[in-house]
Phi, psi and omega in degrees: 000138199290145136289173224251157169274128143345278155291356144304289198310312182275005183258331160298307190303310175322309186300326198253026173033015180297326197208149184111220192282069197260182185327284193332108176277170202283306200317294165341288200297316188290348199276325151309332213269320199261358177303276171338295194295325167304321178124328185328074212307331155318346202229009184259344173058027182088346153313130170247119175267356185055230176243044166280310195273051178263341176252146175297350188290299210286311156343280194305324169286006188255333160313327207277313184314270180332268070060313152109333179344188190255141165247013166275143166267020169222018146286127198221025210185156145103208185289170156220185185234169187216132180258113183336308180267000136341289208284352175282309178308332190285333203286331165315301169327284166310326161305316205281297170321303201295314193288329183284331187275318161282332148335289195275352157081029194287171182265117186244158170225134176256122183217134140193149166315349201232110167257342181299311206235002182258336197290007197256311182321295190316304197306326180298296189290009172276316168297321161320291174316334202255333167312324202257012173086030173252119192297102184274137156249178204266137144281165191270134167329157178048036203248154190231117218206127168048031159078038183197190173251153167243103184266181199228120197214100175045071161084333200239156200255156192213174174263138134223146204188122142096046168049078120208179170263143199212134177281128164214169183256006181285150170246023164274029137255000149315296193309309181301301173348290173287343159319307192265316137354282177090166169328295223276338167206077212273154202253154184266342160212153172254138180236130184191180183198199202034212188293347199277329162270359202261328193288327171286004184247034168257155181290143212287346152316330208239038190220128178298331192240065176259184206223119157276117225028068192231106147000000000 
């Protein structure tokens, strides 16, 4: 497969509404924005924020900094945005990761929350990892989360309840994991996203599970 020039790569995302002008209307994202700022722990993605977030003004600059959103706050209707080339540094960043992690032939686990539209993504890249001599790990059978399973589906571990797959936002089925994992066999990076990624990104003083050089 050819690789893409940078600029192929920001001109597919545009086209392909990943970045740019995307699906998401302003209302929807702000609306999140002020969920989050509320306390609303759905919307904390497994992050314990305390009273860092509370005005929605601040939300919204650190998306726009991050993220490419639109930053006037008194755009309040219509589209919003993602900024391309944002998401190309970020997808280096990751590559960068990725190439270190077949290097080191390391053990990664794959999870998401948005399973409708990731697992294929995760998967493509597990296979790859694993053609270069890297250990996809396995979760332990049966671990129970949210009134539901955290099962395992073509390499990435997911939510499920009532024989279906479920978008969630939680970090308790990371937590069943590691839980079941145990110490001894805890994975050295993780690629994952939602709550599932979010409960690993607290600092490791302030987390029951941490996971050290972990991705």
């Amino acid at each position: 497969m050819p690789i893409l020039s940078r600029a192929a790569l920001v001109e597919h995302l545009v086209r392909t509404r990943i970045a740019g002008d995307v699906a998401t209307p302003r209302d929807n994202n702000l609306s999140h924005y002020r969920k989050l700022a509320n306390g609303d722990r759905h919307y904390w993605l497994g992050l314990e924020l305390g009273d860092r977030w509370t005005d929605e003004q601040d939300v919204l600059a650190v998306m726009a900094e991050r993220c490419g959103v639109i930053d006037d706050p008194a755009h309040r209707t219509g589209q919003d945005t993602i900024d391309p080339e944002l998401t190309v540094d970020g997808l280096e960043r990751m590559a960068a990761r990725l190439r270190k992690a077949a290097a080191g032939q390391e053990r990664v686990l794959f999870a998401t929350g948005h399973p409708g539209a990731l697992i294929d993504v995760h998967s493509r890249v597990a296979a790859a990892l694993r053609a270069q001599g890297c250990d996809i790990v396995r979760i332990p059978g049966g671990l129970v989360a949210d009134e539901g399973y955290v099962v395992q589906f073509a390499d990435v571990a997911v939510f499920e309840r009532g024989a279906s797959l479920w978008h969630t936002h939680s970090p308790e089925p990371m937590n069943a994991i590691l839980d079941g994992l145990g110490e001894d066999g805890r994975p050295d990076l993780v690629i994952a996203d939602h709550g599932w990624a979010g409960v690993l990104a607290q600092p490791v003083q302030d987390r029951v599970h941490g996971l050290r050089g972990v991705g």
